[in-house]
C-alpha positions in Angstrom: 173.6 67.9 -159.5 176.7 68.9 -156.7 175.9 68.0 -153.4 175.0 70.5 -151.0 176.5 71.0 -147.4 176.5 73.0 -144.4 179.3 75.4 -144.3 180.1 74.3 -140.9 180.9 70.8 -142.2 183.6 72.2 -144.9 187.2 72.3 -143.9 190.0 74.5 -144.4 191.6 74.9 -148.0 188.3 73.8 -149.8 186.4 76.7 -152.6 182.6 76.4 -152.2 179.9 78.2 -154.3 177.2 79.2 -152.1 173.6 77.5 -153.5 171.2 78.3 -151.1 170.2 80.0 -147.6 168.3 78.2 -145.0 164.9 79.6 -144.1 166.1 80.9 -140.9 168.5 83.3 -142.8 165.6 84.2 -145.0 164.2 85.8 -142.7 167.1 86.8 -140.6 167.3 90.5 -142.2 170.7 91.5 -140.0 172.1 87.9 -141.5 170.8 88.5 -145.1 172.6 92.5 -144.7 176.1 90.8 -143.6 175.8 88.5 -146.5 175.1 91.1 -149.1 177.8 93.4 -147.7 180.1 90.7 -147.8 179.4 90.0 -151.2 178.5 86.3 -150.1 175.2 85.8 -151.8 173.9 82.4 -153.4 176.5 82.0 -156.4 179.3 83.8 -154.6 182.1 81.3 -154.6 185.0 81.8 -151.6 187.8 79.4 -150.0 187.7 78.7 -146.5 191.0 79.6 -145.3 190.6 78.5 -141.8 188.4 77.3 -139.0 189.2 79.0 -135.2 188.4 76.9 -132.1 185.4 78.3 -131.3 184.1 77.1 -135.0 184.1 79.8 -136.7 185.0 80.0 -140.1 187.3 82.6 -141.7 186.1 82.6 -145.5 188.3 84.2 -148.5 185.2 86.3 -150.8 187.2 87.8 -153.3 189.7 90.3 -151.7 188.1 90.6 -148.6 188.2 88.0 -145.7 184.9 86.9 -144.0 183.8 85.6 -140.7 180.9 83.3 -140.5 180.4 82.0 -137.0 178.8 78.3 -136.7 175.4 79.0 -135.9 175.6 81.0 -139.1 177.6 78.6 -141.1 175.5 76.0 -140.3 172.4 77.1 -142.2 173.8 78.2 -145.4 174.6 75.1 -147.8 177.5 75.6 -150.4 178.8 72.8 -153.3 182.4 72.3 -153.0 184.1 73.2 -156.3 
């Protein structure tokens, strides 16, 4: 079995699979929405292609580019890959 993280904890360059949503986020349904639109649902793998000062994370999901902010980041858990 991978190891699962927080998002927050991964740095910059790394491609993560996301395995599973914190129970917060299940029942979060704006969170949930941003996720699906984003096309970052558990499975989804992406490459986090940087980290701003304020924490957030800037996320490469397919062609798009993604912001996950660390409150955010910090409850969904994602294998490094």
């Amino acid at each position: 079995m991978v190891p699962q993280v927080p998002l927050g904890e991964v740095e910059p360059g790394a491609t993560v699979r996301l395995e599973r949503i914190s129970e917060d986020v299940e029942v979060d349904m704006d969170a949930l929405l941003y996720l699906d639109e984003h096309g970052f649902v558990p499975g989804a793998t992406a490459t986090v292609a940087a980290r701003v000062p304020d924490g957030t994370l800037v996320l490469a999901v397919g062609e798009a580019t993604v912001a996950f902010g660390p409150d955010l980041a910090r409850h969904l858990f994602v294998a490094v890959v």
